[in-house]
N, CA and C atoms as a LAMMPS dump frame, in Angstrom:
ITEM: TIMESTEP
0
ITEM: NUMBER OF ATOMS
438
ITEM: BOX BOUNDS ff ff ff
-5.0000000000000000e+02 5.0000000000000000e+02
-5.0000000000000000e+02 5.0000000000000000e+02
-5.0000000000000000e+02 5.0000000000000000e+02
ITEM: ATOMS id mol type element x y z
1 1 1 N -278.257 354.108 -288.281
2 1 2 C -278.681 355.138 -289.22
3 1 3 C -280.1 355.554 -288.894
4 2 1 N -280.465 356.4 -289.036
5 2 2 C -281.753 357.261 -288.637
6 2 3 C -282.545 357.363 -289.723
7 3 1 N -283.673 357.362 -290.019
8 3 2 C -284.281 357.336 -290.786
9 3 3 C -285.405 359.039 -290.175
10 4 1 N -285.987 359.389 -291.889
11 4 2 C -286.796 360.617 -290.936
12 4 3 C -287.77 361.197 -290.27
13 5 1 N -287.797 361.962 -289.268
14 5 2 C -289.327 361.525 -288.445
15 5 3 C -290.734 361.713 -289.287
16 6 1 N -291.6 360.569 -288.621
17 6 2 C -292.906 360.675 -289.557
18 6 3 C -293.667 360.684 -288.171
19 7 1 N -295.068 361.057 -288.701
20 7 2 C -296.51 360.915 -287.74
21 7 3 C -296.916 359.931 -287.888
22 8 1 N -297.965 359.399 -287.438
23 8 2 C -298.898 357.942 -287.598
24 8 3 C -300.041 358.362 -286.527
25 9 1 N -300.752 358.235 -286.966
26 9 2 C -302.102 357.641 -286.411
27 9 3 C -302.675 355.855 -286.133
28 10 1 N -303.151 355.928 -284.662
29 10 2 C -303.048 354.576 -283.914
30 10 3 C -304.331 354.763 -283.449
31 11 1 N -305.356 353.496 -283.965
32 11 2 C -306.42 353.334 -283.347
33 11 3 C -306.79 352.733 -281.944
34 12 1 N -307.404 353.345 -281.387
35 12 2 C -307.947 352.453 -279.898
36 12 3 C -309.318 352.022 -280.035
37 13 1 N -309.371 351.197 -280.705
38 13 2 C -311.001 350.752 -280.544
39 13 3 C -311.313 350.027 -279.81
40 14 1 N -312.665 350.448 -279.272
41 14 2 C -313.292 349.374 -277.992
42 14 3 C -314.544 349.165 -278.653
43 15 1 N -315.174 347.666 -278.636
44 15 2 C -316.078 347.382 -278.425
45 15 3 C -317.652 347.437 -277.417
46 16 1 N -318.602 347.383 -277.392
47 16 2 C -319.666 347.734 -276.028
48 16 3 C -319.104 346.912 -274.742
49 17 1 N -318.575 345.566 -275.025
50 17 2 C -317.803 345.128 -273.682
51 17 3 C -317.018 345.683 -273.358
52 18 1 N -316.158 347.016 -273.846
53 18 2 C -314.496 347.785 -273.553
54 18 3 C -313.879 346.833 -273.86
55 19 1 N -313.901 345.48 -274.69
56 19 2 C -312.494 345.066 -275.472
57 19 3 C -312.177 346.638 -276.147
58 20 1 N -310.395 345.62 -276.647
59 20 2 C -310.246 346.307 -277.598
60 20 3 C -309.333 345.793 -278.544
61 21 1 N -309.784 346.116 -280.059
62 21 2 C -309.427 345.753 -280.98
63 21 3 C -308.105 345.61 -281.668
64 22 1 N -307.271 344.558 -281.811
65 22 2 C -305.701 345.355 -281.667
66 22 3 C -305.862 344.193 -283.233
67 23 1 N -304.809 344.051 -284.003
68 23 2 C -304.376 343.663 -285.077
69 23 3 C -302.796 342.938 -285.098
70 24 1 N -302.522 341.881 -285.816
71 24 2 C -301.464 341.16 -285.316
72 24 3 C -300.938 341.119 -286.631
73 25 1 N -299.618 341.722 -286.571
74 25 2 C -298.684 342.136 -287.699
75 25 3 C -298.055 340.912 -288.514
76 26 1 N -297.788 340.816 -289.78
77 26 2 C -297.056 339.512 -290.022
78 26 3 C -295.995 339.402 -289.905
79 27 1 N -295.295 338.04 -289.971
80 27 2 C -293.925 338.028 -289.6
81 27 3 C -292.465 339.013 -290.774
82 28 1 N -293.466 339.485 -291.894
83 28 2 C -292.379 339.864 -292.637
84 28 3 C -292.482 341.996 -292.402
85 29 1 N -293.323 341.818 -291.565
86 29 2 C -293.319 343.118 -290.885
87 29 3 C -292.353 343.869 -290.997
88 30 1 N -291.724 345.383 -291.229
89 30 2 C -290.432 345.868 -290.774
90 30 3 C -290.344 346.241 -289.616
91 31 1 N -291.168 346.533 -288.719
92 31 2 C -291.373 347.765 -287.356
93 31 3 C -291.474 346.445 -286.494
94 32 1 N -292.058 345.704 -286.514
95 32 2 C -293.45 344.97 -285.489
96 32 3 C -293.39 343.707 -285.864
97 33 1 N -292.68 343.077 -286.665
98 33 2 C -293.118 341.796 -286.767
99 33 3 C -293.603 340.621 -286.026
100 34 1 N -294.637 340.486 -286.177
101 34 2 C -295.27 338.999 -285.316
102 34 3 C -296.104 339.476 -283.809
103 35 1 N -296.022 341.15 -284.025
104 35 2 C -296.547 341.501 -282.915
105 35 3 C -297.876 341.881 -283.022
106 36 1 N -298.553 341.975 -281.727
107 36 2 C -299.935 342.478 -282.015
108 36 3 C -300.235 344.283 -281.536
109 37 1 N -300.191 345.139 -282.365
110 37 2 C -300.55 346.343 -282.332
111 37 3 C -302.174 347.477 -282.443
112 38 1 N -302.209 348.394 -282.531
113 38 2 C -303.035 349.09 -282.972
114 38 3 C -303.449 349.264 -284.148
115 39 1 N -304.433 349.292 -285.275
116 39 2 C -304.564 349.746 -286.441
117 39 3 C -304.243 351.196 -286.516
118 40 1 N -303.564 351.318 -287.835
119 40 2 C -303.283 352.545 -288.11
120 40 3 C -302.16 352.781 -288.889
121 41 1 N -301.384 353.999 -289.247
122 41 2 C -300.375 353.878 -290.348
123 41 3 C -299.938 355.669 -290.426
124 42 1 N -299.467 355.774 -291.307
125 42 2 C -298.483 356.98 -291.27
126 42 3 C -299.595 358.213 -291.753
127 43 1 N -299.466 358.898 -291.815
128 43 2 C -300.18 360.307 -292.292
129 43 3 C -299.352 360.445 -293.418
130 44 1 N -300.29 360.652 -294.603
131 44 2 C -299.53 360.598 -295.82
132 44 3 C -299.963 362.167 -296.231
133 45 1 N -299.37 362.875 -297.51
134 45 2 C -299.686 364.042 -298.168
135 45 3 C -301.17 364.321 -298.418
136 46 1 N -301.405 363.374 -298.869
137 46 2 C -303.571 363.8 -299.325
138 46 3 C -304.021 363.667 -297.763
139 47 1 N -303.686 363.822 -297.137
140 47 2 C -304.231 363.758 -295.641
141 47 3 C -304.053 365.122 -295.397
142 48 1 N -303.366 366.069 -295.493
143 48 2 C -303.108 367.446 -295.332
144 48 3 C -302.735 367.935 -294.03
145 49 1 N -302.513 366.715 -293.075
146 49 2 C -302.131 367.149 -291.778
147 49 3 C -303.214 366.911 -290.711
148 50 1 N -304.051 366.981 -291.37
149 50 2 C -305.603 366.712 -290.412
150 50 3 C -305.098 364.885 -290.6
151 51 1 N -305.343 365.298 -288.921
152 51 2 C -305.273 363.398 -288.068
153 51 3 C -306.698 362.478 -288.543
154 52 1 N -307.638 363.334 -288.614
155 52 2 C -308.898 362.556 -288.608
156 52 3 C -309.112 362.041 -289.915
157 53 1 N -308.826 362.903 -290.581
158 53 2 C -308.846 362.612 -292.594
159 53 3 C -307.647 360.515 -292.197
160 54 1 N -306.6 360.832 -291.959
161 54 2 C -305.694 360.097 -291.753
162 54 3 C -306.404 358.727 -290.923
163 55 1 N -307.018 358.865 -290.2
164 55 2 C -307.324 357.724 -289.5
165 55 3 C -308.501 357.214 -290.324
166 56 1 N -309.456 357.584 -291.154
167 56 2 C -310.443 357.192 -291.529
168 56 3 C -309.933 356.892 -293.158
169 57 1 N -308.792 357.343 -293.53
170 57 2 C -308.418 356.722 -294.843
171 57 3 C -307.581 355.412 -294.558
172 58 1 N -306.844 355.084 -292.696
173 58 2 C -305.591 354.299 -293.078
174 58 3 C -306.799 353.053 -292.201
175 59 1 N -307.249 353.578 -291.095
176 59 2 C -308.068 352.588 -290.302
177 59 3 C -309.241 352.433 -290.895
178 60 1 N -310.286 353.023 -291.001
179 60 2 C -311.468 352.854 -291.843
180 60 3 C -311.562 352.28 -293.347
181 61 1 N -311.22 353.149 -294.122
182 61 2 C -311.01 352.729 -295.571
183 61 3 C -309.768 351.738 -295.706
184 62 1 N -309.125 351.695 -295.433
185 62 2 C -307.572 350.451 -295.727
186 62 3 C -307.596 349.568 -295.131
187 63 1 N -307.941 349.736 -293.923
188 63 2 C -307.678 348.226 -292.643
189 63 3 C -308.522 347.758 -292.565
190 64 1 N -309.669 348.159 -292.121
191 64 2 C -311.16 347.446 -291.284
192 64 3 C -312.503 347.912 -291.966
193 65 1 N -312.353 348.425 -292.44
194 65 2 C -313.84 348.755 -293.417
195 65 3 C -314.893 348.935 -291.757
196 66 1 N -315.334 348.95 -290.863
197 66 2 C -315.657 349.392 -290.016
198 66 3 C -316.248 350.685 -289.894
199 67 1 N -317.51 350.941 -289.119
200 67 2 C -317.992 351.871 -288.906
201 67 3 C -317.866 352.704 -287.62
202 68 1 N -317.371 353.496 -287.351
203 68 2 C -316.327 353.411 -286.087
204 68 3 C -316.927 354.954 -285.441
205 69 1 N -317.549 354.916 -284.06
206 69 2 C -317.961 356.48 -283.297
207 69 3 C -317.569 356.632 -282.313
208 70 1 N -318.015 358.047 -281.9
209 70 2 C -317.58 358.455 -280.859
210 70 3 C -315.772 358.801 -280.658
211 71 1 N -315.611 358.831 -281.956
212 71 2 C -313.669 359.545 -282.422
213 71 3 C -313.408 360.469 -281.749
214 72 1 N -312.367 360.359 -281.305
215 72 2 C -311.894 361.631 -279.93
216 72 3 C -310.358 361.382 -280.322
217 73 1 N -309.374 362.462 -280.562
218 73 2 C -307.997 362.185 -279.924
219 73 3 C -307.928 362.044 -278.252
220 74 1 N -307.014 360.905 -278.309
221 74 2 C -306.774 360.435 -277.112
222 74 3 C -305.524 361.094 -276.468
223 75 1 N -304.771 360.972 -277.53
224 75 2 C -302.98 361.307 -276.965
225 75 3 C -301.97 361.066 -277.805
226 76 1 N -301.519 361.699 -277.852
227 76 2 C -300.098 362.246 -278.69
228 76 3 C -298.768 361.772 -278
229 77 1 N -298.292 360.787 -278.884
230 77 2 C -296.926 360.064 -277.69
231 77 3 C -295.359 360.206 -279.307
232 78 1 N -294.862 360.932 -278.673
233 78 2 C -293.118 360.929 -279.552
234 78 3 C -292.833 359.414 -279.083
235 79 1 N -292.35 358.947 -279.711
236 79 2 C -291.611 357.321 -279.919
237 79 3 C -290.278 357.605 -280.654
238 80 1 N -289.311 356.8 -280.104
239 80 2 C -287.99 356.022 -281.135
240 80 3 C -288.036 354.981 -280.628
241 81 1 N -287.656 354.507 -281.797
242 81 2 C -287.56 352.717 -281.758
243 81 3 C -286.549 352.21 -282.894
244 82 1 N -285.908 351.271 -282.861
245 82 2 C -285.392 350.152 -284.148
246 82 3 C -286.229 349.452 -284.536
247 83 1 N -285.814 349.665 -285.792
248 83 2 C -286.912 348.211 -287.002
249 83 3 C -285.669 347.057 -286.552
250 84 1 N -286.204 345.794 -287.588
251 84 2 C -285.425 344.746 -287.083
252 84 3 C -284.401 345.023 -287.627
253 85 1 N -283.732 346.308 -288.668
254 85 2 C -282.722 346.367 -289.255
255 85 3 C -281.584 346.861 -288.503
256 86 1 N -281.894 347.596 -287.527
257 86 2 C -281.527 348.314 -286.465
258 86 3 C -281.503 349.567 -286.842
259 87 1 N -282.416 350.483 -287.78
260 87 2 C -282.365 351.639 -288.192
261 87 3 C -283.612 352.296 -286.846
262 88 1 N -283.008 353.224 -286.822
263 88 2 C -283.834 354.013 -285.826
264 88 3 C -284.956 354.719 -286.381
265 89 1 N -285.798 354.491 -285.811
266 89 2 C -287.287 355.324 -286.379
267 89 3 C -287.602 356.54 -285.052
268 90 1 N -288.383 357.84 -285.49
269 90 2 C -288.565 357.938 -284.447
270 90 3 C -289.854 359.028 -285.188
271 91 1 N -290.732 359.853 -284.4
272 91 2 C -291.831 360.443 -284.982
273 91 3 C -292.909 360.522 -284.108
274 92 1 N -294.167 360.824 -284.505
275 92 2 C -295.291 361.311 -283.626
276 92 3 C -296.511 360.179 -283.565
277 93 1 N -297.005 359.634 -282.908
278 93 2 C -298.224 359.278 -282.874
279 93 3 C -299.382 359.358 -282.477
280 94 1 N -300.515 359.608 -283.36
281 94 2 C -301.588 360.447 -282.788
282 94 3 C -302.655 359.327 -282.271
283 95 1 N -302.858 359.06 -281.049
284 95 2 C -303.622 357.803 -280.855
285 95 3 C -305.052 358.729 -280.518
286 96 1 N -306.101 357.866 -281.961
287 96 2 C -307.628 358.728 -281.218
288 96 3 C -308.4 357.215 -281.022
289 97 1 N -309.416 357.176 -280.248
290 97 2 C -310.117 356.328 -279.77
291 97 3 C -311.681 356.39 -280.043
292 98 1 N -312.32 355.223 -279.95
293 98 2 C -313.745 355.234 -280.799
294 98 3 C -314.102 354.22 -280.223
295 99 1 N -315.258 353.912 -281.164
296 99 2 C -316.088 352.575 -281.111
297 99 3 C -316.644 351.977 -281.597
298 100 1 N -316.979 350.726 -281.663
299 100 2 C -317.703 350.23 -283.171
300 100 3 C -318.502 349.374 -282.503
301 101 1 N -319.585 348.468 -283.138
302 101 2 C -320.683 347.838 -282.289
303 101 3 C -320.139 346.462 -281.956
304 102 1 N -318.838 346.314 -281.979
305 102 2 C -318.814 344.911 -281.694
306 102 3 C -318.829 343.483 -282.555
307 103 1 N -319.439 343.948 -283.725
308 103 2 C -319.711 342.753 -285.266
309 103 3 C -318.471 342.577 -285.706
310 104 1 N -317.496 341.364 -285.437
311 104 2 C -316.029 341.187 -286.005
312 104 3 C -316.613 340.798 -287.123
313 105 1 N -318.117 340.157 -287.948
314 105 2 C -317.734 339.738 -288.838
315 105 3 C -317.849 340.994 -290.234
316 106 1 N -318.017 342.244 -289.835
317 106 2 C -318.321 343.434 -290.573
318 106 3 C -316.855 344.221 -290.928
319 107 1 N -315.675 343.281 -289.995
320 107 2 C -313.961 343.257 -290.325
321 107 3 C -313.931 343.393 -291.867
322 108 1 N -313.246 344.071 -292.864
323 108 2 C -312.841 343.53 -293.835
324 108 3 C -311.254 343.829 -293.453
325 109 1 N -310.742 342.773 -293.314
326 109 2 C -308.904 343.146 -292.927
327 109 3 C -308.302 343.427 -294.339
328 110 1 N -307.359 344.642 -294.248
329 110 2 C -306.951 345.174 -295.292
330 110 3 C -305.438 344.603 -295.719
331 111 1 N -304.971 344.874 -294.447
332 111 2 C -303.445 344.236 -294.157
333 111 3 C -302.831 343.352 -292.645
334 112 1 N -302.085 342.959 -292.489
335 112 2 C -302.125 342.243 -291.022
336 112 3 C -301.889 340.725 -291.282
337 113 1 N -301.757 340.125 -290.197
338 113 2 C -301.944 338.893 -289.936
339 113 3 C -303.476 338.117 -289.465
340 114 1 N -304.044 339.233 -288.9
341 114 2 C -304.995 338.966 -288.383
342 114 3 C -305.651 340.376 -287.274
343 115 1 N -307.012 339.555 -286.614
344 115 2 C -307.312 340.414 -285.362
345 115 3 C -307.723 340.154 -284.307
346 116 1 N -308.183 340.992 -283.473
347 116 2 C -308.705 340.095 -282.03
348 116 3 C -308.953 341.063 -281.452
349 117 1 N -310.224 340.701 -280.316
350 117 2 C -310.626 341.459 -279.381
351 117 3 C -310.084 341.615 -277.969
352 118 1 N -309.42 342.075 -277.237
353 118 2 C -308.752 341.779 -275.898
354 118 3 C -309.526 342.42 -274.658
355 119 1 N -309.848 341.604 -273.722
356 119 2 C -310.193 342.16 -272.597
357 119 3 C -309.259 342.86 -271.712
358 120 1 N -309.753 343.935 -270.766
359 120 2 C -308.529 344.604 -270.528
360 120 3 C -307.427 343.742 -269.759
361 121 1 N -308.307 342.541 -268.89
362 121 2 C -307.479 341.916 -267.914
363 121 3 C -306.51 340.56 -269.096
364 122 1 N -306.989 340.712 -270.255
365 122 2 C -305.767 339.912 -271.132
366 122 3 C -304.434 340.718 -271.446
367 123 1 N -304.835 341.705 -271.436
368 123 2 C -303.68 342.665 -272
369 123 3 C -302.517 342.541 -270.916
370 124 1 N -302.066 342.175 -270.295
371 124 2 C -301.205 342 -269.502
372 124 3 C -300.217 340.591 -269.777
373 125 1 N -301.479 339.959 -270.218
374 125 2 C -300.416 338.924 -270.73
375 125 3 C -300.291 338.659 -272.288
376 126 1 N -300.584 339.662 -272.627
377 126 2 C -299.536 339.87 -274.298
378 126 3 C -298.624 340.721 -274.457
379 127 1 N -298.54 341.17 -273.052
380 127 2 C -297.621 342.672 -273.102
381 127 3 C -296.153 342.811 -273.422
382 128 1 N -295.343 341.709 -274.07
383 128 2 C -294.48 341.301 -274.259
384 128 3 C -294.213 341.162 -275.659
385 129 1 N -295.455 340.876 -276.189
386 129 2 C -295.999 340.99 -277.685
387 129 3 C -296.67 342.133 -278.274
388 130 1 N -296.078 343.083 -277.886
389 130 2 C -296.772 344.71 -278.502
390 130 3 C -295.57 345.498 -278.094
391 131 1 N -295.635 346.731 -278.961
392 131 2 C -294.476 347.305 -278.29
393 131 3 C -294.78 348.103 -277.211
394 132 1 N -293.75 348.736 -276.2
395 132 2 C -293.76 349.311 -275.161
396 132 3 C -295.094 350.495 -275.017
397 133 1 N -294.832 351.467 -276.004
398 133 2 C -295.596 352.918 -276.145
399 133 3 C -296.732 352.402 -276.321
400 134 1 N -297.019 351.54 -277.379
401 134 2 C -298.465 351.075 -277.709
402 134 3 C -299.34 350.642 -276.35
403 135 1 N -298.612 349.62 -275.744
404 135 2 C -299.219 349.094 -274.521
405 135 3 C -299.266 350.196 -273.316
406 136 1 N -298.194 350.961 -273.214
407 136 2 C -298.506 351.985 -272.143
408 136 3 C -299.925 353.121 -272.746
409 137 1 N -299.886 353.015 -273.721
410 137 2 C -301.026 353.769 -274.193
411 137 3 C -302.485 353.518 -273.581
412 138 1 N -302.492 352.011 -274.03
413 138 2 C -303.515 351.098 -273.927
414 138 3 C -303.989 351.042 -272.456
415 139 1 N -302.583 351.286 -271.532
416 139 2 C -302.837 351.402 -269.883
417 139 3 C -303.608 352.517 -269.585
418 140 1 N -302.919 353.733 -270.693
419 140 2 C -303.68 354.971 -269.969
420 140 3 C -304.984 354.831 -269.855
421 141 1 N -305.209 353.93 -271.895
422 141 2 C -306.943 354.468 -271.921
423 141 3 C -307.739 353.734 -271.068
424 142 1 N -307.145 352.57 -270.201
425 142 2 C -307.969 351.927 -269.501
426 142 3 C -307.819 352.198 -268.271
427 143 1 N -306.634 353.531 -267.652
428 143 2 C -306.731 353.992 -266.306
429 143 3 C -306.132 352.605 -265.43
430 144 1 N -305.106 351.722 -266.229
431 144 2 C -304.47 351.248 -265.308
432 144 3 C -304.741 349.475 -265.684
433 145 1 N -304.244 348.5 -265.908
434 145 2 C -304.229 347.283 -266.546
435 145 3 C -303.565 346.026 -265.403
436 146 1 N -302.759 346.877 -264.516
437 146 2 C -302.001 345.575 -263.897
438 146 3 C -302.752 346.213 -262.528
């Protein structure tokens, strides 16, 4: 069964080392469970369609309380996927990218399991633990990972 397409906005944050900041979903997750992803979340109505309103209400204000610069859209990727129900999702994601100074302890986690900083040469070996689009994303912004 199909469920109907939505947008989302997906953060890429890097730190001054080029980590980057990914967030690790809990196990009662519907999409992602137990995986480690991007911050970010759906574009809701008081967002009005503007991506940036959206990322600074779902990543800034909801997730990470973070002070986050240098915001750029990065890239726009269509996805389908199954939740664990096997309902098909499918929709837009607007991945923009930034930066923050690096202070994990200035985190206030909103939702999640947790977080972490990844160097680019770790990302290869969690890549099994994120989903496909997310991590090919993550390749682009780093111009190449393996």
């Amino acid at each position: 069964m199909g469920l109907p397409m939505k947008e989302y906005v997906g953060a890429l944050i890097r730190n001054p080392d080029n980590e980057i900041l990914l967030q690790k979903k809990t196990w009662d997750y519907d999409i992602w469970p137990g995986l480690w992803a991007v911050f970010g979340g759906e574009i809701e109505p008081e967002d009005n369609g503007d991506i940036f309103a959206a990322f600074d209400r779902e990543v800034i204000r909801e997730e990470t309380k973070l002070k986050i610069y240098d915001v750029k859209l990065f890239r726009e990727v269509k996805f389908e996927e199954r939740d664990q129900y096997k309902n098909t999702l499918s929709g837009t994601c607007y991945f923009i990218r930034g930066r923050f100074d690096g202070d994990l302890s200035k985190i206030r986690l909103g939702e999640g399991a947790g977080f972490a900083v990844f160097d680019p040469k770790e990302l290869p070996i969690i890549r099994e633990q994120m989903f496909p689009y997310v991590y090919e994303t993550i390749d682009a912004l780093y111009g190449g990972l393996e």
